[in-house]
C-alpha positions in Angstrom: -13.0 -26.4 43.2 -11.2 -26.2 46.5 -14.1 -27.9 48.4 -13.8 -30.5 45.9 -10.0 -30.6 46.5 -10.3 -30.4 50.2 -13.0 -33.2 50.1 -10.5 -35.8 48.3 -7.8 -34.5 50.1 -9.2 -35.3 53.8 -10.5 -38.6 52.2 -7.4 -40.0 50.9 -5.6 -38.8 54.4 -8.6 -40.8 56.0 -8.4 -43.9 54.0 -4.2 -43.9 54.4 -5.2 -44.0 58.5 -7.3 -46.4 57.8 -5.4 -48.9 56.0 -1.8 -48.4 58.1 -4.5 -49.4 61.0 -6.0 -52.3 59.3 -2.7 -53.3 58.0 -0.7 -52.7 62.0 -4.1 -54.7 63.4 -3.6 -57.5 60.8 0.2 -57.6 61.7 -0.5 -57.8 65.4 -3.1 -60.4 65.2 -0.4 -62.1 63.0 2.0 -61.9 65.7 -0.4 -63.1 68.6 -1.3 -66.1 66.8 2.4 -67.1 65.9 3.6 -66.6 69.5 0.5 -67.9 70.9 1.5 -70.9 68.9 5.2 -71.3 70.0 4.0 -70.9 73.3 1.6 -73.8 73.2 4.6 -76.2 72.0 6.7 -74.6 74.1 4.2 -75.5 76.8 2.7 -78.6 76.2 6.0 -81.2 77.1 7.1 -78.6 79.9 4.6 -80.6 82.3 7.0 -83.6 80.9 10.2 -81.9 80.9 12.8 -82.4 78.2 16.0 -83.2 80.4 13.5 -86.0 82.2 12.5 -87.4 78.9 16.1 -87.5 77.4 17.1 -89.3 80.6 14.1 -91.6 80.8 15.3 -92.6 77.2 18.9 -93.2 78.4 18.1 -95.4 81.2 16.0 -97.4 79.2 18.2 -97.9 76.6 21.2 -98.5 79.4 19.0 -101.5 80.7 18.9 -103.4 77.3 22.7 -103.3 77.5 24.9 -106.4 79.3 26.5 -105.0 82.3 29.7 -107.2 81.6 31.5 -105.3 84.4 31.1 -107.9 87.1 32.2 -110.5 85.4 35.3 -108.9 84.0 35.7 -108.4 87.6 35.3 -111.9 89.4 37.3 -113.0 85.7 40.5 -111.3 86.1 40.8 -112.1 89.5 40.8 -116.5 88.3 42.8 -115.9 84.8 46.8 -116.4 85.4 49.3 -116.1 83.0 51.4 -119.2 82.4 55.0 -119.2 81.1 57.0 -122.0 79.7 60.2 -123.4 79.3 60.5 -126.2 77.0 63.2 -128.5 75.2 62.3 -130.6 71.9 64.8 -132.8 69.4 64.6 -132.1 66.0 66.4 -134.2 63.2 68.5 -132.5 60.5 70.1 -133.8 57.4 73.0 -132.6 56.2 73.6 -134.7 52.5 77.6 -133.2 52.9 78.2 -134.6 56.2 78.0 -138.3 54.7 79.5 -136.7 51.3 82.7 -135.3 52.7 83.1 -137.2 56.4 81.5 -139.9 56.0 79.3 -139.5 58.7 75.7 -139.9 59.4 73.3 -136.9 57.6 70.8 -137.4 60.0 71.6 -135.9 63.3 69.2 -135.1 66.2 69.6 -131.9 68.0 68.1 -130.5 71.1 65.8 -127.0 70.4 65.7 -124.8 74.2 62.5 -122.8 73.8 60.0 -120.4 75.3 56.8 -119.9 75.2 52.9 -118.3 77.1 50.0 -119.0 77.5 46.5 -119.0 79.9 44.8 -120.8 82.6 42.1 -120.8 84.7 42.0 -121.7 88.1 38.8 -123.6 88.5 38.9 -124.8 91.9 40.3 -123.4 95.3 42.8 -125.6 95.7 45.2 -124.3 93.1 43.7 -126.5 90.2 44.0 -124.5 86.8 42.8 -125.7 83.2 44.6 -124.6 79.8 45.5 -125.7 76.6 47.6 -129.0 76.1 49.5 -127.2 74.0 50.2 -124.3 75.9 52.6 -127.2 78.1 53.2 -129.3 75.4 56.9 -130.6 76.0 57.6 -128.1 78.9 59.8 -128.9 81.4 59.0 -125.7 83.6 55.9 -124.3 84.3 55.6 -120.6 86.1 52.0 -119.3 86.9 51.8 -115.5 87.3 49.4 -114.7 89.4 48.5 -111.7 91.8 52.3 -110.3 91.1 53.5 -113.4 92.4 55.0 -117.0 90.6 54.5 -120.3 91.2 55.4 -123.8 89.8 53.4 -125.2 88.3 53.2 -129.2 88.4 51.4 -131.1 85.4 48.6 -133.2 86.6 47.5 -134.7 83.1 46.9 -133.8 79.3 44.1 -134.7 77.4 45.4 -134.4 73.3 41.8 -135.6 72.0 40.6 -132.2 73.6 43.6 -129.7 73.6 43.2 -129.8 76.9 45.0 -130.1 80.5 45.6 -129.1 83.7 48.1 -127.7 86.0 48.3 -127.3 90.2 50.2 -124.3 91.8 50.7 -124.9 96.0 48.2 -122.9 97.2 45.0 -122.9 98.5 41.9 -120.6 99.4 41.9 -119.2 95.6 39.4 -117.2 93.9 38.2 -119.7 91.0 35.7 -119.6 88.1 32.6 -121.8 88.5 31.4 -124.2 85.3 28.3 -122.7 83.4 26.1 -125.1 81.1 27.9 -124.3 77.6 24.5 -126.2 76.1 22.5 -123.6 77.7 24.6 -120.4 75.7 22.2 -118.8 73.0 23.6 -117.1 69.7 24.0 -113.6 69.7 24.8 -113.8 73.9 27.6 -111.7 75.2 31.0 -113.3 76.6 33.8 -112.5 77.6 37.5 -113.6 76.6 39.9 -112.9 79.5 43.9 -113.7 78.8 47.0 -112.8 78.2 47.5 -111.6 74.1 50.7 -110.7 73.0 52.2 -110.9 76.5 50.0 -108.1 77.5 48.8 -109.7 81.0 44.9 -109.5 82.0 43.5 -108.4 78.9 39.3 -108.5 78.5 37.5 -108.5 75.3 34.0 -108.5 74.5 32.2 -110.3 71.7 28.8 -112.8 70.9 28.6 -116.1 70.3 28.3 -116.4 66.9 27.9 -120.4 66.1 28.4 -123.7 68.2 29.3 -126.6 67.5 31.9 -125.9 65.4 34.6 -128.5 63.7 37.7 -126.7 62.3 39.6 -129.5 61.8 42.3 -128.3 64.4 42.9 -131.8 66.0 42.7 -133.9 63.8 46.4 -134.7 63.2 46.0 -135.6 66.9 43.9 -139.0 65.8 45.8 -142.4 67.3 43.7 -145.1 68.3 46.8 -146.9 69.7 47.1 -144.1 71.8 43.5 -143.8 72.8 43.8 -140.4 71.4 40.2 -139.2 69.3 39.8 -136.3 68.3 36.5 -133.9 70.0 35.9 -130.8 68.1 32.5 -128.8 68.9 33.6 -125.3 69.7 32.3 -122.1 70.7 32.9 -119.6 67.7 32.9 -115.5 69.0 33.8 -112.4 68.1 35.3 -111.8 70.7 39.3 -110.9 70.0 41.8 -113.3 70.8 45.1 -113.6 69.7 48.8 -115.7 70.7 48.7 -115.8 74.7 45.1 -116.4 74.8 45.1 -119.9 74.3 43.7 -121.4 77.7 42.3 -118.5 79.1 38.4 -118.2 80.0 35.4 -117.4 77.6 32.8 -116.0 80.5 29.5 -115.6 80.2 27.6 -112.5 81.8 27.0 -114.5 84.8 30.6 -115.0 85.8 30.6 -118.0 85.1 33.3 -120.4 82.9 31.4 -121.6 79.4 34.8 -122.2 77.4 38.7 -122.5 77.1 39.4 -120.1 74.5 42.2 -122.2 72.0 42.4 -120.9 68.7 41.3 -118.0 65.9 40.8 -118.2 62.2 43.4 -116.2 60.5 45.6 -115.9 57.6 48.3 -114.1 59.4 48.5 -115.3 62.8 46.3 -112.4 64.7 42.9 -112.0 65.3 40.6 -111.3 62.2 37.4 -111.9 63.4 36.7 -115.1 64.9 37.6 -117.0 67.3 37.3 -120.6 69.0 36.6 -122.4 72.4 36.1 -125.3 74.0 32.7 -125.8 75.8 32.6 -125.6 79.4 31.2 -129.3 79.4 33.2 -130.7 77.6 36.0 -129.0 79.9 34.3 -130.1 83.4 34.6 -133.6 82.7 38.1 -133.3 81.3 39.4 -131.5 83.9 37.3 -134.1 86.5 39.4 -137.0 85.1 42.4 -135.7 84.6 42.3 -134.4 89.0 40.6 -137.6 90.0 42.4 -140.5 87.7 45.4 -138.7 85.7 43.8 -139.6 82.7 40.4 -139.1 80.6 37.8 -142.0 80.9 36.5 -142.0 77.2 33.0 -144.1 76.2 32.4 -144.4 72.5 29.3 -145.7 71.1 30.9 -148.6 69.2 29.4 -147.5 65.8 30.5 -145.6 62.7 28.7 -142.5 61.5 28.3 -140.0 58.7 26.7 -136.6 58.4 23.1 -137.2 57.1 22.3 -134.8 54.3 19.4 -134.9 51.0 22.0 -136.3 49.0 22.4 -139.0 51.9 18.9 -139.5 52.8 18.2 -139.8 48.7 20.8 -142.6 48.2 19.9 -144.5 51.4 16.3 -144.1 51.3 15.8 -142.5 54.5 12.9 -141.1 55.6 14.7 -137.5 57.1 17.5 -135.7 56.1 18.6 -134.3 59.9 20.9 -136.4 62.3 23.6 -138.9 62.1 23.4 -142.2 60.1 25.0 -145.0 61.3 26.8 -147.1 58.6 28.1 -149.5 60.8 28.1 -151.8 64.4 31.7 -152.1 65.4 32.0 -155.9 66.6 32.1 -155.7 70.5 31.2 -151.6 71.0 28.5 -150.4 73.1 25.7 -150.4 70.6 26.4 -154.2 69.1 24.4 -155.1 72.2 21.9 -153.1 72.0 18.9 -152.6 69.9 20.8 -150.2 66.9 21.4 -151.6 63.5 22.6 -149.9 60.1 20.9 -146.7 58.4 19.4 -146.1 61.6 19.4 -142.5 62.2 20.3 -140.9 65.5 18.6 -137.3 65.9 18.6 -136.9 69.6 20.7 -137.8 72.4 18.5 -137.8 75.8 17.0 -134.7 76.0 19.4 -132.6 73.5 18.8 -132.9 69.9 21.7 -134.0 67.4 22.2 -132.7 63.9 25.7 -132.8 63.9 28.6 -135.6 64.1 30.1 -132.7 66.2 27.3 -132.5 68.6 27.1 -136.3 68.9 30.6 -136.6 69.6 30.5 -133.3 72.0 27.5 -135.4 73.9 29.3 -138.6 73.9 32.4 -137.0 74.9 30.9 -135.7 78.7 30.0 -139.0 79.6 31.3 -141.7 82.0 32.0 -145.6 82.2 28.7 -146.9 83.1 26.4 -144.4 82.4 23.2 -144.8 80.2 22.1 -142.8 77.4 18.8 -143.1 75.5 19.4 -142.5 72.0 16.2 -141.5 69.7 16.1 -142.9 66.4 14.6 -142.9 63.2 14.2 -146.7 61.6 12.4 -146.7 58.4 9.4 -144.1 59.3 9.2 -145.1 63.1 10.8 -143.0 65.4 12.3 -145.2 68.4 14.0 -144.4 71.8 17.1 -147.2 72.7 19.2 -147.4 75.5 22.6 -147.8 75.8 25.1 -148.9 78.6 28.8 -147.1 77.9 31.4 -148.8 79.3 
């Protein structure tokens, strides 16, 4: 009975070794294998290193981003700040002044007024472009610039654009070069440089969100007898604008001068979220005239237009709803000597296609006196090229 005993006994204390063996073996093999494991991932992108891959991933990501810092740089330097002083007559009636004295209830009184703006100075001689009606009316100009003023004299305006031109005396100046506004791409990063709000040398950033744009914002401007028509085919950005930053530059990442910035859309008078300027083009050759003749040198195809559309195209028969229809020759215009005639359709203007009346009259607009433009047509179902002298 105590063999027996004895027998179990040194057997059960036998198997208990056993399994706390088996069991500490399993739990070590366990352990290997786990840190074996964390030491192969731990491993395996050390021969990369992680600080070296989190800044390869940086620098790439840096280089898909516009480095706008040069050309806030060469911009500030070319942007001045323009002040004015202006007096304008205003007519009042007072009913009780003919009521009571027996005098006239219409009398005309003299308003004394101030008001800002931007410019750019876009040639060394002390040439600078902004808004006509940043100096609408003024009878003082001051251009801030560098800490110093200047008078500024008014070398022409140019109402059918919204646009003129200024000189201060001085020469040797840092100035912004003229880009090709046709050549801007949507979604491209610019920059508006101004003076909002009075706060001078301000720099915002935005994209070109559409071109071509017609807002209707000069069209109370229209007078034939004046020679005044209307050009609207701006520039619409993001980029923030507000009061003061009417005339000021819209750069591109260049440097380089691709708009006057001139108005925003907004219910309140600030910045909500889009804003407007006039293509460098268009600009160039205003600015051109106005130094070398005082005044703009206008062309006009001689014809009248309307926006092609289905409707359009369905009621006129035509054979494609993009372009321009012309709906009449104007008796002595450009085109009433040359080969264009009624329902013709005008999609391309040299090289630069047209599916706007505002891209038409943005082309037309950068022209001079005696230059020839093909025009390409659609007649019917033939496509035609026809040239026109603009005089």
């Amino acid at each position: 009975m105590k063999r027996t005993f004895l027998k179990i006994t040194t057997a059960t204390f036998i198997g208990v070794i056993a399994g706390a063996f088996t069991v500490l073996s399993f739990t070590n093999k366990q352990d290997q294998v786990i840190v074996s494991s964390a030491e192969t991932v731990l491993e395996a992108p050390a021969t990369i290193s992680p600080v070296a891959f989190t800044n390869r991933q940086i620098d790439n990501d840096c280089d898909a981003y516009a480095d706008l810092t040069p050309a806030s740089e060469k911009g500030v330097e070319t942007v001045v700040h323009i002040t004015t002083e202006f007096i304008r007559e205003e007519i009042t009636y007072d009913p009780f002044l003919q009521l009571f004295y027996g005098e006239d209830a219409y009398k005309t009184r003299k308003r004394h007024g101030m008001a800002s703006g931007s410019g750019v100075i876009v040639s060394p001689e002390g040439y600078i472009v902004t808004n006509n009606h940043v100096v609408q009316d003024a009878h003082k100009i001051t251009i801030s610039l560098d800490g110093n003023k200047y008078n500024g004299e008014l070398v022409g305006t140019d109402p059918s654009t919204d646009l003129a031109v200024i000189k201060i005396n001085k020469s040797n100046l840092k100035y912004l070069e003229f880009a090709d506004s046709d050549d801007l791409r949507l979604g491209e990063w610019v920059l508006a440089i101004g003076n909002p709000l009075n706060l001078q040398t301000t720099i915002t950033a935005g994209i070109v969100s559409a071109k071509n744009r017609n807002i209707d914002l000069l069209a109370g401007n229209y007078n034939p007898e004046e020679g005044v028509f209307p050009v609207e085919s701006f520039i619409q950005t993001d980029a923030a604008v507000n009061s003061g930053n009417s005339g000021g530059a819209l750069v591109n990442q260049q440097g380089e001068l691709v708009g006057i910035n001139t108005a925003i859309a907004s219910g309140n008078g600030f910045y909500t979220g889009y804003s407007f300027a006039i293509p460098s083009n268009i600009v160039k050759k205003v600015t051109y005239d106005l130094i070398q003749h005082g005044e703009v040198k206008r062309v006009q195809l001689g014809v009248n237009i309307m926006q092609n559309n289905r409707e359009v195209a369905k009621s006129n028969q035509l054979a494609t709803e993009k372009g321009v229809v012309i709906t009449a020759i104007v008796n002595g215009g450009n085109a009433a000597s040359a080969d264009v005639k009624t329902k013709d359709v005008i999609l391309s203007v040299g090289n630069k296609s047209i599916a706007s009346i505002n891209e038409l009259q943005a082309e037309i607009a950068v022209h001079q006196p005696g230059d020839q433009i093909n025009l390409g047509i659609m007649r019917g179902q033939e496509l035609k090229n026809v040239s026109i002298l603009l005089k």
